[in-house]
BASE-664559 format. One record per residue: residue in one letter; x negated, y negated, z negated of N, C-alpha, C, CB in turn. Coordinates in steps of 0.1 Angstrom, whole numbers, plus 2048, in hexadecimal, padded with zeros to 3 digits. Atoms other than C-alpha are relative to their C-alpha. Glycine has a CB too. Layout:
<pts>
AXYZXYZXYZXYZ...
</pts>
This chain:
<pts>
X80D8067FC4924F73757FB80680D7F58027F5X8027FC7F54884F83997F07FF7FE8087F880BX8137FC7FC4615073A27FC7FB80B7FA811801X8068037F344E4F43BD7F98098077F87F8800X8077F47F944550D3D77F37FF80480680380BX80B8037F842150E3DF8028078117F28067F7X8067F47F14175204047F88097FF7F77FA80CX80D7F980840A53D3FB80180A81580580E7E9X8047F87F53FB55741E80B8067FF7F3808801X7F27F67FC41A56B42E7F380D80280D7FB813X8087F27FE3FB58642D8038077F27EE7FE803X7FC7F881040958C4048088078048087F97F3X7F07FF7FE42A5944137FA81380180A7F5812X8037F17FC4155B64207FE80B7F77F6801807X7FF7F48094165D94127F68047F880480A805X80C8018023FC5DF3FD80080B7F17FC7F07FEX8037F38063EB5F73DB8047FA7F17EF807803X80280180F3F35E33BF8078097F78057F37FCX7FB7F080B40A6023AF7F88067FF80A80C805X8067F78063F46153B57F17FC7F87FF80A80BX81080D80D3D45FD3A38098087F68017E47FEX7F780080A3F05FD3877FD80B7FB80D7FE804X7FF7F28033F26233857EE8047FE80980880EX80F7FD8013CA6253877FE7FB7F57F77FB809X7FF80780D3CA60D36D8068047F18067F5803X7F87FB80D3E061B3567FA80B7FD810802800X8057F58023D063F35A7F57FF7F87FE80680AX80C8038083B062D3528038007F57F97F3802X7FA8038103BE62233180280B7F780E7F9800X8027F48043C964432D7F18087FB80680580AX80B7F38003A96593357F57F77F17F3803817X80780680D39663B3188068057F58017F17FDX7FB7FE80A3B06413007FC8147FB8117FA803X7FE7F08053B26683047F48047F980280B80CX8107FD80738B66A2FB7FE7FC7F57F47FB806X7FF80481138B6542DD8088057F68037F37FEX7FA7F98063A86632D07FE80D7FC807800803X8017EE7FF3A06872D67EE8027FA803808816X8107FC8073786812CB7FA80880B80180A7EFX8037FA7F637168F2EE7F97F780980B806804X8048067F335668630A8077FD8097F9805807X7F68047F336D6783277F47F78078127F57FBX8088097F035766934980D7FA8087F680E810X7F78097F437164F3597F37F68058107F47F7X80780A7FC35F63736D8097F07FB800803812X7FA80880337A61E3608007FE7F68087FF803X80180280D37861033C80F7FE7FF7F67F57FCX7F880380739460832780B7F28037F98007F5X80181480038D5E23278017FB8107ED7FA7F8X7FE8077F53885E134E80E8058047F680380AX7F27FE8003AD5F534F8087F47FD8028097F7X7F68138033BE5D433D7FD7F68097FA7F77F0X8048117FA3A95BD35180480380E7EC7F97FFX7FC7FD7EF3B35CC3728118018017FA812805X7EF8018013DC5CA3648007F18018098077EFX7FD8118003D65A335D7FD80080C7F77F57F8X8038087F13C859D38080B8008077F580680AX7F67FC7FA3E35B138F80C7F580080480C7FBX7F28048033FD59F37A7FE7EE8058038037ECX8088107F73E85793858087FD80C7EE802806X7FB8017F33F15833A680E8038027F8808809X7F47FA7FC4115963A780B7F47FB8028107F8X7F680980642357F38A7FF7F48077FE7FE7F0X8038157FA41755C3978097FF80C7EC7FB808X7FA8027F64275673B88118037FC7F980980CX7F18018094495703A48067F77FE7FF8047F5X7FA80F8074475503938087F980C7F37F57FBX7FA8087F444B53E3B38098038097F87FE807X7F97F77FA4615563C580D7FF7F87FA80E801X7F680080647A5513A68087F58017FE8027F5X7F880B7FF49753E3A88007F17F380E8097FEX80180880848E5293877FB8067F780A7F97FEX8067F780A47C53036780A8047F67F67F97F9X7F77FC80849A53E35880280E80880B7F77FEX8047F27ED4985593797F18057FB7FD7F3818X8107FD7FF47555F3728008057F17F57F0804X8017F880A47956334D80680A7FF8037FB7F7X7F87F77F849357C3557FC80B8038057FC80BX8027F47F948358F3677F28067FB8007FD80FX80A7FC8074615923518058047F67F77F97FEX7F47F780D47B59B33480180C80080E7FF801X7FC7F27FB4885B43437F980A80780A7FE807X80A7F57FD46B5C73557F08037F27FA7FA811X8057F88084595C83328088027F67F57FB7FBX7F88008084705C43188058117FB8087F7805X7F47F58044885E43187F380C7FC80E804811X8047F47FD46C60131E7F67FE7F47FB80280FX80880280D4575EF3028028007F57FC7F97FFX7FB7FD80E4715ED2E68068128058107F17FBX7F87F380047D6152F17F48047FB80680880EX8097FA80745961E2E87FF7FF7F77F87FF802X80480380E45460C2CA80D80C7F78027EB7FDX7F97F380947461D2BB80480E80480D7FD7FCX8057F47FD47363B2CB7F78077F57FA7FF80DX80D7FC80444F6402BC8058027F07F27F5804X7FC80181045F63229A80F8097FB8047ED7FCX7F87F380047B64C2987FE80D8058097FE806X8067F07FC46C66F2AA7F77FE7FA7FC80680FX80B7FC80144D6692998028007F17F77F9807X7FC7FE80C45F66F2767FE8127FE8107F97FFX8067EF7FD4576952807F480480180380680EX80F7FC7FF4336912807FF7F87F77F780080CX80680480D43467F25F7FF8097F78067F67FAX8047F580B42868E2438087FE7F17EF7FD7FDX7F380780544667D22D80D8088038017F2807X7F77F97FE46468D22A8087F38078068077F2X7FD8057F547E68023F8087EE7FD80A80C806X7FE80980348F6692287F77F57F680A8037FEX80E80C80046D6592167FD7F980B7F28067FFX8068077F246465523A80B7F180280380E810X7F580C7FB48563C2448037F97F780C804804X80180E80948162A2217F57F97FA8068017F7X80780C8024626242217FA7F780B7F78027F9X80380B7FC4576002267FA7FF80E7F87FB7F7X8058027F643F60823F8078058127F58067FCX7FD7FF7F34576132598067F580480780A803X7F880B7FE46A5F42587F27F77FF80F7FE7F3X8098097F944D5E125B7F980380E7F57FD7F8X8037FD7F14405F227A80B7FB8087FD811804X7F87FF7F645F5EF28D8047EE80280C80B7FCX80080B80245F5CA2837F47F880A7FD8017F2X80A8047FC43F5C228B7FB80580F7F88027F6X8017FB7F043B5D72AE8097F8806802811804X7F780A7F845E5CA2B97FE7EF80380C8017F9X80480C7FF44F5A52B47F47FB8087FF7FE7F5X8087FD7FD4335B12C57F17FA7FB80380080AX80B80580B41B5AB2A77F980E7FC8087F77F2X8037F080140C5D02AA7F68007F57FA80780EX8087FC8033F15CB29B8007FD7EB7F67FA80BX7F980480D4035BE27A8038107F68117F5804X7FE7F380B40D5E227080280E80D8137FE7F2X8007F37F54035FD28D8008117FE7F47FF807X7FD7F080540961E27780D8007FA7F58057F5X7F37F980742963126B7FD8057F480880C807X8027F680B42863D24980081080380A7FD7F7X8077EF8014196622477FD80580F80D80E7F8X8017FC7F541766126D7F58018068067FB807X80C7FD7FA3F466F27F7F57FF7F37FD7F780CX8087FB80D3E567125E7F280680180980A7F8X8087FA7FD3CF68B2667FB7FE80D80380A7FEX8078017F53C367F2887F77F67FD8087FC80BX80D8087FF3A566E2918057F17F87FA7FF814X7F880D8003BB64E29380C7FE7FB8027FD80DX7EF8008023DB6432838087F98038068007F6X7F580C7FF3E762A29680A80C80B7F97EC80AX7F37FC7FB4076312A880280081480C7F47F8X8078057EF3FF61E2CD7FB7F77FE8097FD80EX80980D8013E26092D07FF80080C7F28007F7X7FE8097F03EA6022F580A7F580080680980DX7F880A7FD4065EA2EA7FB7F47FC80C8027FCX80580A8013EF5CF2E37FC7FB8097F88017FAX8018077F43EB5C43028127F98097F580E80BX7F38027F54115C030B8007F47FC8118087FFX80180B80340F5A02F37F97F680A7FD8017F5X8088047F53F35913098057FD80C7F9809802X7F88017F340959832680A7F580480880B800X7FA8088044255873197FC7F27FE8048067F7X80480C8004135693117FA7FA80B7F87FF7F7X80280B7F040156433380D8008097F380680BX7F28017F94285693408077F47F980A80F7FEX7F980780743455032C7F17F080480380A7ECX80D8097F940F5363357FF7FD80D7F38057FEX7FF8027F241853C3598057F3801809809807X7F88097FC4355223597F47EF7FE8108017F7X80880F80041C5043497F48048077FC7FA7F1X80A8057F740150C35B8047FC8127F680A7FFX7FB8027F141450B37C8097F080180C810805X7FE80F7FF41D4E53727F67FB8048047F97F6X80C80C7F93F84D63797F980C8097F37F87F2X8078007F43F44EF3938057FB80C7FD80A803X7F68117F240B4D73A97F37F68038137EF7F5X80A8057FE3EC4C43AD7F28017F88047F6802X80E7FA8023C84CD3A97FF80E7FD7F87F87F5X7FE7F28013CC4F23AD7F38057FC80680780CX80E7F68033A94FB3AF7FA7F97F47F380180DX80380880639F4E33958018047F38067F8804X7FC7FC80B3B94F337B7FB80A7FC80A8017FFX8037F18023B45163827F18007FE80480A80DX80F7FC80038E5113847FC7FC7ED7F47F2810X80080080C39150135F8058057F48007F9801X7FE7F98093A55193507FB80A7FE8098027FFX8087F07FB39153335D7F17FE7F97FD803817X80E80180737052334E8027FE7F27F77F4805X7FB80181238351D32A80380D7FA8117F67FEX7FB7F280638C5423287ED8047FF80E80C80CX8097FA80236754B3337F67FB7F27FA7FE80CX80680980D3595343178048037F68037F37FFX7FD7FB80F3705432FE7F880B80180F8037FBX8047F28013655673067F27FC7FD80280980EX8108058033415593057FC7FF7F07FD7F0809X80780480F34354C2DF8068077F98017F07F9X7FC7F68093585692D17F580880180D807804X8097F17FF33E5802E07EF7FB7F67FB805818X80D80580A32056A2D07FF7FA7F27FA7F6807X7FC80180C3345662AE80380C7FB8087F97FFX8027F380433658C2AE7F18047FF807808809X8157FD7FE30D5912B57FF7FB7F17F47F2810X80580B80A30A57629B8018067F38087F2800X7FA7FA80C32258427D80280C7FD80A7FB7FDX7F97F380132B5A628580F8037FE7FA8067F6X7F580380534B59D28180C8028078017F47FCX7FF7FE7F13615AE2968107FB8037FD813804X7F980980037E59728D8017F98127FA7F77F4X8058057FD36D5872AA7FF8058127F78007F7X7FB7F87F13755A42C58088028007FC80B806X7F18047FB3955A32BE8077F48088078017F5X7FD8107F93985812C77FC8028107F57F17F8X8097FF7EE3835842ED8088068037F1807804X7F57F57F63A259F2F480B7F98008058117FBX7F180A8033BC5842E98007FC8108017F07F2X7FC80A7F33CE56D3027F17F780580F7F27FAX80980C8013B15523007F580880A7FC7FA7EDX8097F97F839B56F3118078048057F68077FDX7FB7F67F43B058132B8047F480480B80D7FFX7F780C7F43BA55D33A7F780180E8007EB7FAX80A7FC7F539C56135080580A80B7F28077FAX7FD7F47F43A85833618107FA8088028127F6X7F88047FF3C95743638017F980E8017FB7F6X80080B7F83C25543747F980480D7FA7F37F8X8037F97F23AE56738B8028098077F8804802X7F67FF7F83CA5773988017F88088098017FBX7F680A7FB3D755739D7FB7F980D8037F67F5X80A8037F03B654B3B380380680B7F0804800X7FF7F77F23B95673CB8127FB8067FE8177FBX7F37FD7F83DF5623CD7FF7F18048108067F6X80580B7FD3D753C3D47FA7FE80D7FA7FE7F9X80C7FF7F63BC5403E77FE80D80B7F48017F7X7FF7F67FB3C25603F97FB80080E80D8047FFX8038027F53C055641F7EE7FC8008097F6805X8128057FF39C5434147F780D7F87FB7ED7F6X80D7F980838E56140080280E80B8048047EBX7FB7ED80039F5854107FE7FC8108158087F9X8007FD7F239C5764377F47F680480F7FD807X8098037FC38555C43A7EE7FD7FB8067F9804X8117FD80636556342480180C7F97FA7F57F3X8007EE80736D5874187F180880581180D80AX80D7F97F734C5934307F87FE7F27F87F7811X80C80780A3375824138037FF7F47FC7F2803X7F47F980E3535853F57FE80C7FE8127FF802X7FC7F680735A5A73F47EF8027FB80980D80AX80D7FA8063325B43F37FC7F67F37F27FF80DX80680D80A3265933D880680C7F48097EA801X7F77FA80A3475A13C280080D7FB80B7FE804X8077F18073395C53C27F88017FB7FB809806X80E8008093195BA3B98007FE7F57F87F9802X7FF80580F3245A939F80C8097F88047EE800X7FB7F880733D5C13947F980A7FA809803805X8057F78043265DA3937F28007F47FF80680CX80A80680C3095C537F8098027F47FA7EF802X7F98038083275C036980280F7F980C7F8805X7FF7F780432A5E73647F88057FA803806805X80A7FC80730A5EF35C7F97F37F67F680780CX80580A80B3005CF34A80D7F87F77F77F3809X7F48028083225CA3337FF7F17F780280D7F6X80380A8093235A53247F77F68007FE8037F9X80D8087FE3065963358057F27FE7F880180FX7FA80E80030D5713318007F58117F67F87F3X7FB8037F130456D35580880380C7F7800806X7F67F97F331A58336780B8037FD7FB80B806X7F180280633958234C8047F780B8017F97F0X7F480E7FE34755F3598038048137F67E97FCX7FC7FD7F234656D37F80880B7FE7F580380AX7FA7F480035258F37680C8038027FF8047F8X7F08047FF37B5873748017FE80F8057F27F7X7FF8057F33785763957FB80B8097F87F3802X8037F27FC3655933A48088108037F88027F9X7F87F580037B5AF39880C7FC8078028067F3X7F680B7FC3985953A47FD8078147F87EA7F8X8027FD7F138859A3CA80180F8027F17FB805X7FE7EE7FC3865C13CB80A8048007FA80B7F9X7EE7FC8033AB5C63BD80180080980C7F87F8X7F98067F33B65B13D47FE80780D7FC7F3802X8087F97F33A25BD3F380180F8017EF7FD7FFX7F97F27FE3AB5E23E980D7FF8027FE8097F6X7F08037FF3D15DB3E580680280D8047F07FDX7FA8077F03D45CB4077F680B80A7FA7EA804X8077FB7F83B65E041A8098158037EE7FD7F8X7F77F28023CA60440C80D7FE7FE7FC8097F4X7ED8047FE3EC5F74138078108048057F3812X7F57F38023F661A41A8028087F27FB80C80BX7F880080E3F66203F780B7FD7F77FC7FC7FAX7F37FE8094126123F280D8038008027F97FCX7FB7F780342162F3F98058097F27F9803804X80180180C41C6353D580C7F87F97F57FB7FFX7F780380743961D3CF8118057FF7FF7F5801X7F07FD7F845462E3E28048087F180080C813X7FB7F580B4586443BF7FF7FC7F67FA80D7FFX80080980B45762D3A67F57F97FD8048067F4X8098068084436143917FF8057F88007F67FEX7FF7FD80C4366293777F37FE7FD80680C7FEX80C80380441A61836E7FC7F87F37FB7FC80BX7FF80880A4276033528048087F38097F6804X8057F78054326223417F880B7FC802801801X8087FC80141A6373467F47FC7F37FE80080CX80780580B40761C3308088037F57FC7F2801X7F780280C4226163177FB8107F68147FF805X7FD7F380942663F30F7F48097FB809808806X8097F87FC40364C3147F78017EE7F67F8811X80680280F3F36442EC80680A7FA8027F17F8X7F37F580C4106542D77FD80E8058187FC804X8037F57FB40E66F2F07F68087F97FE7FF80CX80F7FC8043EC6772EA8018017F27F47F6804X8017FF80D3EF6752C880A80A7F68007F47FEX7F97F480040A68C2C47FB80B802808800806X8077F67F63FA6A72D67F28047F77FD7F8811X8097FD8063DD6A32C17FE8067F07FB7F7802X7FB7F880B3F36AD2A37FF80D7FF80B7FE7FEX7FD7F27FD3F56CE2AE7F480980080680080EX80A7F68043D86E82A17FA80380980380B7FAX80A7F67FC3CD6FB2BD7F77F780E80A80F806X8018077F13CC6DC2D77F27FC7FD80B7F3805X80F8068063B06CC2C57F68068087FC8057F0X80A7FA7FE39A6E72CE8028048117FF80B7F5X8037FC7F33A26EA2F38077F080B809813804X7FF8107F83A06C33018018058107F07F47FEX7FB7FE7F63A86D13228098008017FE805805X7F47FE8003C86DE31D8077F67F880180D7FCX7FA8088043D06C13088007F28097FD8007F5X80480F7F53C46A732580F8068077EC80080FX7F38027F43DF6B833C80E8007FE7FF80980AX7F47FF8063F66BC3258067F17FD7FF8087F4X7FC80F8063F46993188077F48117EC7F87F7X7FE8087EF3F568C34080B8048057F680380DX7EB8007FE41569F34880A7FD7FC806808801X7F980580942369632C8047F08037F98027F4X8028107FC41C6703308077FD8127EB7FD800X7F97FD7F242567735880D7FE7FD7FD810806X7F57FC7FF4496843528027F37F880380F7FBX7F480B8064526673377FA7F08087FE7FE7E9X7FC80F7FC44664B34E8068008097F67F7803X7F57FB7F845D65A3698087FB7FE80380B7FFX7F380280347A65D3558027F27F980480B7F7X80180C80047163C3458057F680C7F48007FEX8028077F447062E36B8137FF8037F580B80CX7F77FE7F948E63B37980B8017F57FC80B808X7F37FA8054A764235A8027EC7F77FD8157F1X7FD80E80C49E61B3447FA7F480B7F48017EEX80380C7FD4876033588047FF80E7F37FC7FDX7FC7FF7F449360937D80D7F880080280E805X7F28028014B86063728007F07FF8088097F4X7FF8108024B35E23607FA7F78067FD7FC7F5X8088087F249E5D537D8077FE8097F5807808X7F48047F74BB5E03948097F77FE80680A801X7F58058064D45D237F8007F07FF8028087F3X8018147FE4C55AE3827FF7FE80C7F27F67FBX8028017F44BD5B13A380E7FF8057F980B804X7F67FF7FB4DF5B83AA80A7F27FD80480E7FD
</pts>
């Protein structure tokens, strides 16, 4: 299947911060998780939730320009395979084999019972949320899931897999599509969040984090990568300030119903406009992409670490422990598993 090329600005082609976004992003994720887990005050200026929504934009812009750049959608699947795939099934069993040492199960209870063979089932399918604990594993921690950051790789997966049909009716009426997939996602988020008010039901915020709500951040990737020349060169004077404003209403007023449905599009303009404005950042890539690890390993970590008696009581020494820790395996992650099978298609 051959992909019609749009014209996208030879100003993409330039060097720019999105690794290091990525790597900001993923830390974010980190410094949320480490506080809820650990039951510890943590001050990030970054939430959790704006961490994910700042990986979809990325991925809006970065993947969309992939798509089109690929030789066919069999090239394209390929290559979204293989840059999540491998590093996401090493965690899942990794986690479900070393973490037979921090069950509270002897070794062979542990490997017959049921529930390990349903985790490894259900993560590998990327249905996490179907069975996210090991038998006898984190027991005693605050939390017992295993990694509750891999709920978002599904998500991922699905707007990688939504690219190809939506890039059939954007062959004609581009702004048209994107502007109405972009108001169908804001509309869902809108009646999950006022069927949660309503019932309490928090059924209801799981849903608003599904696919059906992150298409918004997504697609507004896909604007800027579209629209790039008309947003980043010739109305940016009057873009970038609007998109602060409203990002920053959006920080301090969380959910407003007037300044949600701009908000995607907004955070959409600053990425972007940092990326390209701090192009010597990406410097940052000359030493790997470890920003997709970094997410993957950074939960388990933490939660390991919090097994351990004395750490509990000195959340400092467990922040930097847990960060070098997380550091070193998205490294060796980088350079020993997801480097190699990136090369190896490439080649």
């Amino acid at each position: 299947m051959s992909v019609v090329q749009p014209v996208f600005s030879p100003e993409i082609a330039k060097r720019n911060g999105f690794d290091f976004l990525r790597l900001f992003f993923a830390f974010s994720v980190f410094m949320a998780h480490f506080g809820e887990l650990a039951c510890v005050s943590v001050w990030w200026p970054v939430s959790s939730a704006m961490g994910v929504a700042g990986f979809f934009i990325i991925s809006g812009f970065l993947i969309t320009r992939s798509y089109y750049r690929s030789a066919g959608l069999r090239d394209y699947c390929r290559k979204r395979i293989r840059r999540i795939v491998p590093a996401y099934v090493l965690v899942v069993v990794a986690c479900a084999l070393l973490l037979s040492f921090a069950s509270t199960l002897p070794a062979q209870a542990y490997f017959t019972d049921k529930g390990f063979y349903t985790y490894l089932a259900a993560n590998l399918s990327f249905l996490n949320f179907l069975r996210p604990v090991l038998p006898g594993v984190f027991a005693d921690n605050a939390y017992p899931y295993i990694n509750g950051a891999l709920w978002t790789i599904k998500v991922e997966l699905a707007l990688y897999a939504f690219l190809p049909l939506l890039a059939l009716f954007l062959r004609r009426r581009t702004g048209l599509v994107l502007g109405t997939v972009y108001l169908l996602s804001c509309l869902f988020d809108r009646a999950m969040s006022l069927l949660y008010e309503s019932s309490g039901n928090e059924l209801y915020l799981i849903l608003e984090r599904q696919f059906l709500g992150q298409i918004r951040f997504f697609v507004a990737g896909v604007v800027l990568l579209f629209y790039f020349d008309f947003i980043t060169k010739r109305h940016i004077r009057w873009l970038l300030p609007v998109a602060a404003v409203i990002f920053l209403l959006r920080y301090f007023f969380p959910g407003h119903w007037m300044i949600e449905p701009a908000y995607p599009i907004a955070f959409a303009i600053l990425i972007v406009s940092f990326a390209y404005y701090f192009g010597k950042l990406a410097v940052v890539s000359r030493y790997g992409d470890f920003s997709y690890g970094f997410y993957l390993y950074h939960f388990p970590v933490i939660q390991c670490f919090l097994c351990i008696d004395w750490m509990k009581n000195h959340p400092a020494g467990l922040f930097l422990t847990c960060f070098c820790t997380v550091s070193a395996l998205a490294c060796l992650s980088w350079h020993l598993l997801e480097k190699r099978i990136l090369r190896r298609h490439a080649a």
